[in-house]
C-alpha positions as semicolon CSV with decimal commas, in nm:
position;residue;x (nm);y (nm);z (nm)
1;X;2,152;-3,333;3,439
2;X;2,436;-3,195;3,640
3;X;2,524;-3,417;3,849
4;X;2,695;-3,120;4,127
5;X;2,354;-2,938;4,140
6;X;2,100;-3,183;4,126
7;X;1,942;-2,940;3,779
8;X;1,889;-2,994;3,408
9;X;2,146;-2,800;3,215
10;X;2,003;-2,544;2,953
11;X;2,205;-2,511;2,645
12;X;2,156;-2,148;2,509
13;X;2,303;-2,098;2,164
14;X;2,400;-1,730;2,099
15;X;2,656;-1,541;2,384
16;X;2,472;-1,206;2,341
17;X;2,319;-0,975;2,626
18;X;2,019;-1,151;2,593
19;X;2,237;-1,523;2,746
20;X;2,414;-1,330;2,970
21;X;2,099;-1,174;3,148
22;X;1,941;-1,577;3,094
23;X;2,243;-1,683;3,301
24;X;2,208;-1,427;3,587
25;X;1,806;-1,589;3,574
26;X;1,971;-1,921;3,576
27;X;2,256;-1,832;3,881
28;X;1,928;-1,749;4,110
29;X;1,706;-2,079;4,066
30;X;2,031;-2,332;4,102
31;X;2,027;-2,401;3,722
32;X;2,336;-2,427;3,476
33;X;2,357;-2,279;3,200
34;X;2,571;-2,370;2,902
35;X;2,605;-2,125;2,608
36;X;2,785;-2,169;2,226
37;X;2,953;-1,870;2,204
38;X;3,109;-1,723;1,871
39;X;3,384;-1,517;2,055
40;X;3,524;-1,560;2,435
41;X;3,476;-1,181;2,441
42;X;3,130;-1,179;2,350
43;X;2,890;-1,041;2,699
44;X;2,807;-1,389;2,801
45;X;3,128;-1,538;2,803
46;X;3,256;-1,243;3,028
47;X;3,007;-1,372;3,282
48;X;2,949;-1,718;3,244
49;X;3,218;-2,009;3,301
50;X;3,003;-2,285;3,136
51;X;3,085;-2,168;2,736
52;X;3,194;-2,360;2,456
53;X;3,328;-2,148;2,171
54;X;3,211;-2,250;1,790
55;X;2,985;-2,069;1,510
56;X;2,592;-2,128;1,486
57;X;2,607;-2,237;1,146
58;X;2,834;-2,545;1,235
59;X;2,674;-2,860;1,243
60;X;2,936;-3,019;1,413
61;X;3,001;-2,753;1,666
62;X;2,622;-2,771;1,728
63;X;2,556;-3,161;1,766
64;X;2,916;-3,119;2,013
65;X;2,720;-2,825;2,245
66;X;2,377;-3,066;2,224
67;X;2,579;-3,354;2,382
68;X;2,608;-3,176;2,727
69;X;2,290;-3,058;2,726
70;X;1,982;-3,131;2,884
71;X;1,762;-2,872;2,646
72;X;1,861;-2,679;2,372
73;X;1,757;-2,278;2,312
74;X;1,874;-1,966;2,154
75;X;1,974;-1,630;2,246
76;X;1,903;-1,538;1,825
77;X;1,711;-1,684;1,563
78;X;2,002;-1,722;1,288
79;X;2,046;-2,079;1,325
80;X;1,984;-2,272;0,983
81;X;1,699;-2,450;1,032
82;X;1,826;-2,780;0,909
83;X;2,087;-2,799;1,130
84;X;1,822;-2,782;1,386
85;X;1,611;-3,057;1,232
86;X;1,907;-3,258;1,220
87;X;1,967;-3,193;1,629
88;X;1,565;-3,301;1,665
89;X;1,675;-3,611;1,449
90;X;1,990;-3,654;1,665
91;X;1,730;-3,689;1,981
92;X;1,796;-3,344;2,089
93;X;1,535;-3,127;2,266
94;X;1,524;-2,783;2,081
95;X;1,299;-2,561;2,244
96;X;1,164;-2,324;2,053
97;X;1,176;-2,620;1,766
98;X;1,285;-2,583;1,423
99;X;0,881;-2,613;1,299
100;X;0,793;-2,275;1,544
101;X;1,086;-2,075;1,495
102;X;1,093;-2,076;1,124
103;X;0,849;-1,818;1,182
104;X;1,077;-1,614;1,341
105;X;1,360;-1,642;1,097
106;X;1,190;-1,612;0,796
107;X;0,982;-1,323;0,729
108;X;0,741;-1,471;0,452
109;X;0,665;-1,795;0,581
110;X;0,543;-1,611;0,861
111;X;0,297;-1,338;0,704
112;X;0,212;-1,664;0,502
113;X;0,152;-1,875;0,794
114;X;-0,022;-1,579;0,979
115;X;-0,258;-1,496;0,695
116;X;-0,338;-1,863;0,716
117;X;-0,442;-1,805;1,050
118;X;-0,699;-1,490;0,981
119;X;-0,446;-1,323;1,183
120;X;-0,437;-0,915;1,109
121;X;-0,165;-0,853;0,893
122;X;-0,045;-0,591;0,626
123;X;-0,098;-0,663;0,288
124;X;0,270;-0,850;0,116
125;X;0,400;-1,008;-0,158
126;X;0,692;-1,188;-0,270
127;X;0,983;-1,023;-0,450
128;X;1,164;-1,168;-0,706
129;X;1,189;-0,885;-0,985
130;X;1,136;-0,506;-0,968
131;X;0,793;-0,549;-1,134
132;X;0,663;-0,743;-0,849
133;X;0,734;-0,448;-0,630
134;X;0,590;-0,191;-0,893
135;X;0,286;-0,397;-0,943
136;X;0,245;-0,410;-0,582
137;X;0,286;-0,021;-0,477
138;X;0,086;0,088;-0,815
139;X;-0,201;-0,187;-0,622
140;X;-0,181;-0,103;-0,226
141;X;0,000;0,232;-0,273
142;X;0,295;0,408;-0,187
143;X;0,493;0,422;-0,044
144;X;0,549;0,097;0,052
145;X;0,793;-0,109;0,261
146;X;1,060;-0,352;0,122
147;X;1,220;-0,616;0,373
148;X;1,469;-0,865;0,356
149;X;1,271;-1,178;0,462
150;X;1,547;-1,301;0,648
151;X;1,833;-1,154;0,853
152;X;1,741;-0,832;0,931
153;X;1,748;-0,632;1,285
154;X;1,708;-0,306;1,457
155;X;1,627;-0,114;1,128
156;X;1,873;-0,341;0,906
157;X;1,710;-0,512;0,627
158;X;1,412;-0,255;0,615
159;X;1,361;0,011;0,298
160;X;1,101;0,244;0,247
161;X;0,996;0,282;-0,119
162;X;0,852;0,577;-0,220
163;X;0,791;0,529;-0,631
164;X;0,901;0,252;-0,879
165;X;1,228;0,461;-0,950
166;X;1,340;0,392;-0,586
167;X;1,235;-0,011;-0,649
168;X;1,431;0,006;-0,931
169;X;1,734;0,193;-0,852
170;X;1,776;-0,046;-0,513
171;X;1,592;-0,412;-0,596
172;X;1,836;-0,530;-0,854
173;X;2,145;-0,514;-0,649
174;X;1,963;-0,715;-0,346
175;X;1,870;-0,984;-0,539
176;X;2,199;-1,021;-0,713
177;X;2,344;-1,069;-0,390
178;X;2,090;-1,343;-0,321
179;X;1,886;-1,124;-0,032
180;X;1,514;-1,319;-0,018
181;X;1,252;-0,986;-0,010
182;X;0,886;-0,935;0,052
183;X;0,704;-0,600;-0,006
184;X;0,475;-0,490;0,249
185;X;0,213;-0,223;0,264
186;X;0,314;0,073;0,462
187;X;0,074;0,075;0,770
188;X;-0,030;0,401;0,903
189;X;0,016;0,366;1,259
190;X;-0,070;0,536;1,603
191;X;0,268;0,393;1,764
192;X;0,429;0,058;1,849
193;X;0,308;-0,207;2,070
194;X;0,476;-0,556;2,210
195;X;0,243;-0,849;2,379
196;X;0,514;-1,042;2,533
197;X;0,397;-1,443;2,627
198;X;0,605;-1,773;2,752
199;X;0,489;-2,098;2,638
200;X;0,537;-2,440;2,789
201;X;0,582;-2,774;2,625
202;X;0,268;-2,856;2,836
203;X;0,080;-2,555;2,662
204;X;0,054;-2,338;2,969
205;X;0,125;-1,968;2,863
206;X;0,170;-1,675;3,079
207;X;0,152;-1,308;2,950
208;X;0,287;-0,961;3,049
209;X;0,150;-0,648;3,069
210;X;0,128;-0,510;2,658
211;X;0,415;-0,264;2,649
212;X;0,481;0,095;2,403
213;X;0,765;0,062;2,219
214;X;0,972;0,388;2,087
215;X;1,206;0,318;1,792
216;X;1,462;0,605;1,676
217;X;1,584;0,552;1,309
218;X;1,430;0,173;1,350
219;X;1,622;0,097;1,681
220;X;1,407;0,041;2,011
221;X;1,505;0,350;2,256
222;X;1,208;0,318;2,558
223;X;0,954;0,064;2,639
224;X;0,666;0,184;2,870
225;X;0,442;-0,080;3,085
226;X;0,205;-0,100;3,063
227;X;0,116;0,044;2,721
228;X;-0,028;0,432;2,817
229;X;-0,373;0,441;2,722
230;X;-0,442;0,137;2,615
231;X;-0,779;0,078;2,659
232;X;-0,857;-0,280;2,840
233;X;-0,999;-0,456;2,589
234;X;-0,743;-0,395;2,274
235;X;-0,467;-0,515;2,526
236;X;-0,713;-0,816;2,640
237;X;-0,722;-0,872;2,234
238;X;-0,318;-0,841;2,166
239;X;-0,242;-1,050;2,450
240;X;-0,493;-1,325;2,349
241;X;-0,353;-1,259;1,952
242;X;-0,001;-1,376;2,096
243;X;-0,158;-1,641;2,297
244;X;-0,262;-1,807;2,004
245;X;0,004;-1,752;1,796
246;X;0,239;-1,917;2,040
247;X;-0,022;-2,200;2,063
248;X;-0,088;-2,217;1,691
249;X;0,295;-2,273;1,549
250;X;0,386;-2,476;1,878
251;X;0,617;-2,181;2,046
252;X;0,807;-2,307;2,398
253;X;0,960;-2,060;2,543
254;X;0,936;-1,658;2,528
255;X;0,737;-1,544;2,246
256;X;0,724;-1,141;2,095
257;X;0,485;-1,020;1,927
258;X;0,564;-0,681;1,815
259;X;0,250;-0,488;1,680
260;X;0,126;-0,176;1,547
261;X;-0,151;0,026;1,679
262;X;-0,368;0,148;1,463
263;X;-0,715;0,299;1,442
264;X;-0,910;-0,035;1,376
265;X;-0,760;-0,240;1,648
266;X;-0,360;-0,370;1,600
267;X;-0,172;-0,540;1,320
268;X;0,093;-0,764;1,351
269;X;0,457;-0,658;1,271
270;X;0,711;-0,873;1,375
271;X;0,759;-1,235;1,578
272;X;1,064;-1,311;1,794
273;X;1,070;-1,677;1,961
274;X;1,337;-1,573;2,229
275;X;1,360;-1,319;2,495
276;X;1,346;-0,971;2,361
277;X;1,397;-0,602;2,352
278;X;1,056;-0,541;2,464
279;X;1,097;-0,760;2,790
280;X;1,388;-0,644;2,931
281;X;1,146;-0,400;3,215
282;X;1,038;-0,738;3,356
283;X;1,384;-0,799;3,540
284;X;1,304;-0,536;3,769
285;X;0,966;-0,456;3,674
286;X;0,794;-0,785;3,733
287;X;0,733;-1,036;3,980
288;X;0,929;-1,285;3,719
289;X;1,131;-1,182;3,452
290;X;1,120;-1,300;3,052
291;X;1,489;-1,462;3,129
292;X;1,360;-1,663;3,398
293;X;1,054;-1,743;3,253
294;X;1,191;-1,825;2,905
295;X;1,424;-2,136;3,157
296;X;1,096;-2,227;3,352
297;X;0,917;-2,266;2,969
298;X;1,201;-2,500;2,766
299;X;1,197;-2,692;3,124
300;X;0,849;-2,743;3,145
301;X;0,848;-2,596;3,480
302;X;0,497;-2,429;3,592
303;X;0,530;-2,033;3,454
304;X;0,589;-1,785;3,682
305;X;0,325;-1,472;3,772
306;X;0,383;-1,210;3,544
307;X;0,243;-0,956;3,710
308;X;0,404;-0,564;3,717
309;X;0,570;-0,441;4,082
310;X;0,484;-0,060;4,013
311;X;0,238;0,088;3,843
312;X;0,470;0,252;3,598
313;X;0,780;0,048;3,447
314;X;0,998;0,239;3,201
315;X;1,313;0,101;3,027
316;X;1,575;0,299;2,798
317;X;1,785;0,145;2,578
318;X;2,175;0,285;2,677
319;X;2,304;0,302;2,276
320;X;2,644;0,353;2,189
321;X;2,737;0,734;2,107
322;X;2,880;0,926;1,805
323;X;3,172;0,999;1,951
324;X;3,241;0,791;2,289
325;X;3,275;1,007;2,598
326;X;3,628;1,018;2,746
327;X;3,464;0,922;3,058
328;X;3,482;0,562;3,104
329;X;3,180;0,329;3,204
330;X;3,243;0,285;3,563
331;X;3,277;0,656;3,606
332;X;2,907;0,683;3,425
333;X;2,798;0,451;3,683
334;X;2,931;0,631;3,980
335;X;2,760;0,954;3,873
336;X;2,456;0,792;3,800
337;X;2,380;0,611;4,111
338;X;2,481;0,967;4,274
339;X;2,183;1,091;4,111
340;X;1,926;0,864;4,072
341;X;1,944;0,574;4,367
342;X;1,661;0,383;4,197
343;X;1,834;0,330;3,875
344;X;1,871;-0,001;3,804
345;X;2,125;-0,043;3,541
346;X;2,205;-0,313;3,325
347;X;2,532;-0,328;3,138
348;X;2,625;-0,541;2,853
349;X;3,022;-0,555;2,861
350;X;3,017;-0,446;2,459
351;X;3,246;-0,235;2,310
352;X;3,070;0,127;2,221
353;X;2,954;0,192;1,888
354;X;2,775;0,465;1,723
355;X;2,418;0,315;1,785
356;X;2,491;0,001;1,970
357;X;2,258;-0,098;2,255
358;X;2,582;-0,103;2,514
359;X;2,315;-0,150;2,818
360;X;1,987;-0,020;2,927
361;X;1,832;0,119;3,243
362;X;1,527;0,081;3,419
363;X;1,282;0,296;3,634
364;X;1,023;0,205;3,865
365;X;0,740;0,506;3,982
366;X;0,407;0,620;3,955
367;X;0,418;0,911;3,724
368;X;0,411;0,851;3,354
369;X;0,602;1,170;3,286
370;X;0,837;1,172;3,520
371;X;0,936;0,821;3,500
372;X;1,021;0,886;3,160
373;X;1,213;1,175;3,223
374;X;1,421;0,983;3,465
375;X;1,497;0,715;3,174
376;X;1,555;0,926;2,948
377;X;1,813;1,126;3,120
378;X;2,001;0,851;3,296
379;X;2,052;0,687;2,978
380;X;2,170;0,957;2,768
381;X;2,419;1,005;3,047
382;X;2,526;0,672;3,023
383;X;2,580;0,709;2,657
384;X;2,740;1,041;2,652
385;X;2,873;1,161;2,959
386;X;2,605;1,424;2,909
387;X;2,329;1,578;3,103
388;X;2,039;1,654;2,842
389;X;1,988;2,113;2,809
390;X;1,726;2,199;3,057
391;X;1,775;1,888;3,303
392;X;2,003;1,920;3,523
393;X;1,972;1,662;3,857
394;X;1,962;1,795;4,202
């Protein structure tokens, strides 16, 4: 407890965007919160004065962090998971717990644990040899999708196999460098969904709106909420799928469900047991956002109403360009809010790289298509300096 404010202090390990935007939650209900940080220059550290500096994987670092801590989270998955039994041995409240988020770091034991579970899934299979790929794809078909079953982001970690040549020109190097893989069947897909849900230690859950999600070379670009289209009751069924899987592996906190849409109903791609890409609209698109519902959840704190504050909520990721402009940021910004008043940007403070989410931006309206126009031209901008052929703002 800190003793100043009166509040429990939230320990959030990680010092990406996604602590930084959980400390600007945590400056507006009174709370502290304390991050582990790899690098002072990292986009929480620029923002928060409460950070200790040391690596995720370091015990010692970690059990130090835990000690001022009320309640400890994560702003990524890629702690080892027996240094966070050994915190939960130490006494020290993890929230999501090592037991829950396993799921999220390790891609097997989750399709294992949700084919346990009845849950819809693609078909998989462990890799530990070409032939267990080629007897897979010559089974379920090809092409087929190879995945490293932990580790792996935005695109990273994911290969599309198109014939046992491919399998065998790529698998033996992976293994050799001691990458875990699974094989999964290639869904055929209408597009991209995310059911977004908190969980409480008390087993209340709160859920958003289901969102689209639009990935570009595996990289989210737009989310859209509510999901266009979606008819009431698959979005009743997703949200009640991530419901129970929060419920079933003991999730507290912000839970993501990323699915695909497909013609008999959804299958489930990915988890994510933190707050996430697909969430991000809620800042300014709901009455309360995935950062400070994610605090409210490892605090045991009654969830917050989830519901959307326009009928149309459209976020674009800002990504880093090819070449960065000459512009600076600040100069982006200026234009911008000449342009569009109702942008409401969100800036990381990360260096640009060629496809680095640097930032996103957010629109509120109540046309689909123009909403998305709006995105998708303020955030190019941001990333280029450009307006897109064809679109020039009056």
């Amino acid at each position: 407890m800190d003793a100043r404010t009166g509040f429990p202090v939230v320990g959030m390990v990680g010092g990406g965007q996604l602590a930084r935007m959980t400390h600007q939650a945590a400056v507006a209900l009174g709370q502290s919160l304390h991050v582990l940080a790899v690098d002072p220059a990292e986009p929480a550290p620029l923002v928060s004065p409460n950070v200790s500096i040391g690596h995720h994987t370091d015990l010692d670092a970690l059990r130090g962090f835990a000690e001022g801590v009320d309640v400890v989270t994560f702003d990524h998955e890629h702690v080892p998971t027996e240094h966070l039994r050994a915190l939960v041995a130490d006494g020290v409240k993890v929230h999501p717990g090592p037991d829950a988020l396993v799921h999220a770091q390790d891609k097997l034991v989750m399709r294992r644990k949700l084919a346990e579970l009845g849950l819809p899934i693609p078909a998989f299979a462990e890799v530990n040899a070409v032939e267990d790929v080629v007897k897979f794809g010559d089974a379920e078909g090809w092409p087929c999708v190879l995945k490293a079953a932990r580790g792996g982001y935005d695109g990273r970690g994911v290969w599309m196999l198109d014939d046992a040549d491919e399998a065998a020109a790529l698998i033996p190097d992976l293994l050799a460098a001691g990458t875990p893989l699974l094989v999964e069947q290639r869904v055929v897909m209408r597009r991209e969904l995310a059911a977004l849900v908190a969980r409480s230690p008390f087993g209340q859950g709160a859920c958003w709106p289901v969102v689209e999600t639009v990935q570009v070379d595996g990289i989210c670009v737009e989310v859209i909420a509510p999901a266009p289209d979606l008819s009431a009751d698959l979005a009743q069924h997703a949200q009640g799928l991530a419901l129970r899987v929060a419920d079933e592996l003991g999730v507290v906190g912000v839970l993501a469900v990323e699915l695909f849409e497909t013609d008999a109903g959804v299958v489930v791609n990915e988890l994510a047991m933190r707050p996430h890409n697909s969430g991000h609209w809620s800042i300014d698109g709901a009455l309360t956002s995935q950062f400070e519902q994610h605090l409210r959840a490892v605090l045991d704190y009654p969830l917050g109403a989830t519901d959307p504050v326009a009928p149309v909520v459209v976020m674009a990721n800002v990504l880093g360009a090819a070449q960065a402009p000459a512009m600076g940021v600040d100069e982006r910004v200026h234009h911008l809010f000449a342009r569009f008043r109702d942008a409401r940007v969100h800036n990381y403070g990360k260096q640009e790289r060629p496809g680095r989410k640097v930032g996103h931006v957010t629109f509120l309206g109540t046309d689909l298509t123009e909403t998305r126009t709006r995105a998708k031209l303020a955030a190019h901008w941001l990333s280029t300096a450009e307006w897109l052929d064809g679109h020039e703002i009056h």
